[in-house]
Phi, psi and omega in degrees: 000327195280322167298316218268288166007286207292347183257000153245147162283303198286228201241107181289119155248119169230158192302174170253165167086350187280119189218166162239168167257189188265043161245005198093341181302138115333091184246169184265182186245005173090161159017062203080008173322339191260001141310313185297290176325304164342292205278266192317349196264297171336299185282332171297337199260352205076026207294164147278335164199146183259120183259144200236054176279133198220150199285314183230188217274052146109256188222140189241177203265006166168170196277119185289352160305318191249052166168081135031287181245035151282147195225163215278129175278110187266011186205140166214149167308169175271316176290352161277319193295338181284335188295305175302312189284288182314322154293003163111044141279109218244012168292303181264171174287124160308001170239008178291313201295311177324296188316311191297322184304306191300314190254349177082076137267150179270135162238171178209127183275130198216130154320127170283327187265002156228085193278356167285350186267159188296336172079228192217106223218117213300125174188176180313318171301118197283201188241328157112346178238168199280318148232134172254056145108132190256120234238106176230142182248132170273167169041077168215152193254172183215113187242126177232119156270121205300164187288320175315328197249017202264128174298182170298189188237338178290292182348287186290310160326308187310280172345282185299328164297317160280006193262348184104002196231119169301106215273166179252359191223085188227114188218181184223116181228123171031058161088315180288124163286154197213142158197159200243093154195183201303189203271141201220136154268312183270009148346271168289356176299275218262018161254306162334293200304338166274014180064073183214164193239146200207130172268163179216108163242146179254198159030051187265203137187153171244168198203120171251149184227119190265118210124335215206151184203012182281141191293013175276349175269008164305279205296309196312328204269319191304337179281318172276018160081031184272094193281122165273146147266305174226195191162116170199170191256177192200171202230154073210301172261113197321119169239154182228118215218117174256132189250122167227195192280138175288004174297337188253042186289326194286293173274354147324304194279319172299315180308255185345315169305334207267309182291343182299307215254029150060038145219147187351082167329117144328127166293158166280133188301152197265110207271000000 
C-alpha cells in the first residue's frame, strides 16, 4: 500500500470491501468491508485519523431500532469497540478496530446527514463509564450435548473447525456440554455424527451488555418476562450475555438498556 501511494502526486481514491486472495480472486471483505479497508490503508500510510461516514450519528449504546431512547457514545476504547463489533454490533466491521489498535490511530464514526456533529471517537482512551453498551446478534442456535454422550471438547472444537464456524459460546454445565453458535444445519449433523445425543433450539438471539456484568441485569430481563435459555459473562472486557428467543430481542434489548443505563423502558406502541 505504502509503494502503491508513493506513485500519486494527488489524492488516491479507491473503493471498499475488495480484496485478493493469494490466487488473485477478487472476494469482498464482507459486511461493512469498506471499514477494514480504511482501517488496513490507514495503518499503512500513517494516517492521523480514519473517519467512518455512516446514516447515523456515530456508535450508540444499542441499536435504536430496537431501544428508542439509545443515545451516542462520544468516546470508546479501541477494546471497548472491539467487544462491542464481537457480540454483533454492526456499526463497524468486526476486524476494523485492529489495525487502528496496532498503529494507535485513532478512528471517528461520523454522520453523513449531520456532518457537523462530533460522532464517536474510537482511541486508546476509553468512554470513561462502566457500560458500553448492548450488543445483539440474531439467528443463533443452541446445542446441548447429554452427559453421557458428550464428546471431548478437542472433538468439538475439530467439528466447528471443519465446518467453518466461530463458535460464540462453547462451555460445560454440570457434565453438558452447551455451545453457541451461529445458525448452522450441519452443525448438529455433525456433533450427532461423534456419536452424541443432542438438543437443538433454534430461532435464537443473544444480547450482550458490554461493560456490566451485575447481576441486576439478571432480575431486570427476569422481570420483563424474558425466557433465557443461557446466560454466561464472557471476556477480555466484562460482558454478560443473554440467549433468548429471537422474538423477544426487542424486548430483551430494551429491559437490559434501561438497567445498564438507568433509564426508563419505552411503553410498547399501542398495536
Amino acid at each position: 500500500v505504502r509503494r502503491a501511494r508513493a506513485r500519486f502526486d494527488g489524492i488516491p481514491v479507491t473503493t471498499g470491501s475488495l480484496a485478493a486472495d493469494a490466487q488473485g480472486r477478487p472476494p469482498t471483505l464482507g459486511r461493512n468491508g469498506s471499514d477494514l479497508s480504511a482501517t488496513l490503508i490507514g495503518e499503512a500510510i500513517g494516517a492521523r485519523e480514519v473517519c467512518f461516514w455512516k446514516e447515523v450519528g456515530g456508535v450508540m449504546t444499542a441499536d435504536p431500532k430496537l431501544v428508542p431512547n439509545a443515545r451516542t457514545l462520544r468516546a470508546l476504547s479501541y477494546e471497548e469497540a472491539g467487544e462491542r463489533t464481537r457480540h454483533g454490533a454492526g456499526v463497524l466491521h468486526a476486524e476494523s478496530v485492529q489495525p487502528l489498535a496496532r498503529a494507535g490511530i485513532p478512528g471517528r464514526v461520523l454522520c453523513v446527514r449531520n456532518p457537523a456533529d462530533p460522532g464517536t471517537l474510537v482511541a486508546r482512551e476509553g468512554s470513561g463509564t462502566e457500560a458500553v453498551g448492548i450488543a445483539c446478534r440474531r439467528n443463533v442456535l443452541l446445542v446441548r450435548i447429554a452427559p453421557e454422550s458428550a464428546p471431548t471438547r478437542a472433538s468439538v472444537d475439530a467439528a466447528l473447525a471443519r465446518l467453518g464456524i466461530e463458535p460464540i459460546h462453547v462451555a460445560s454445565e454440570e457434565g453438558e456440554l452447551v455451545v453457541v453458535a451461529p445458525a448452522s444445519e450441519e452443525l448438529p449433523r455433525e456433533l450427532v455424527g461423534l456419536g452424541t445425543r443432542v438438543g437443538v433450539e433454534r430461532e435464537l438471539a443473544s444480547v450482550a451488555t458490554v461493560g456490566n456484568i451485575s447481576p441486576v441485569l439478571d432480575a431486570a430481563l427476569h422481570a420483563a418476562g424474558g425466557d433465557v435459555r443461557a446466560r454466561w459473562n464472557d471476556c477480555p472486557i466484562a460482558a454478560r450475555v443473554h440467549l433468548l428467543p429471537a422474538a423477544q430481542l426487542a424486548l430483551a434489548a430494551r429491559a437490559l438498556h434501561a438497567a445498564a443505563f438507568e433509564i426508563a423502558v419505552p411503553p410498547e406502541p399501542a398495536r
